[in-house]
C-alpha angles and dihedrals in degrees: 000000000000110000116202127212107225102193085059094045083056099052091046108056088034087241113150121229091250093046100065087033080077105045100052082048092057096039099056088043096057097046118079127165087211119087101221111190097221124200117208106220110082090221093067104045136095120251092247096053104036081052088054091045085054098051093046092055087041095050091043087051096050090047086057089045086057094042081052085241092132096164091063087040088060102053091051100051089054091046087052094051085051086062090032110106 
């Protein structure tokens, strides 16, 4: 088995603590071993999966606030209150 030290992976690719915080968030919130078959229109969709659409866009709008990239963040924050019940 190869342990690796994380403070020391962090320094050394310059990466702050909060930075890759997001990213493994996003990341296990986008895998998923299930296919799910998503419609794109919020009437149509089950509760489960319109609040999953939400957090996603919510998630992926969060990831562009924190890039400074506020036009994209907001796309994606009104998208998530689209999916939001």
């Amino acid at each position: 088995m190869v342990f690796i030290n994380i403070s020391t992976f962090f320094r050394q690719w310059r990466l702050p603590a909060s930075v890759a915080l997001l990213w493994l968030i996003f990341g296990v919130s986008c895998s998923g071993s299930r296919n799910v078959v998503v419609s794109k229109n919020p009437d149509k969709m089950k509760i489960g999966q319109s609040q999953e659409m939400a957090e996603n866009y919510y998630l992926s709008g969060a990831l562009y606030d924190f890039e400074e990239n506020y036009a994209n963040a907001i796309l994606e924050y009104k998208l998530a209150l689209n999916y939001d019940t």
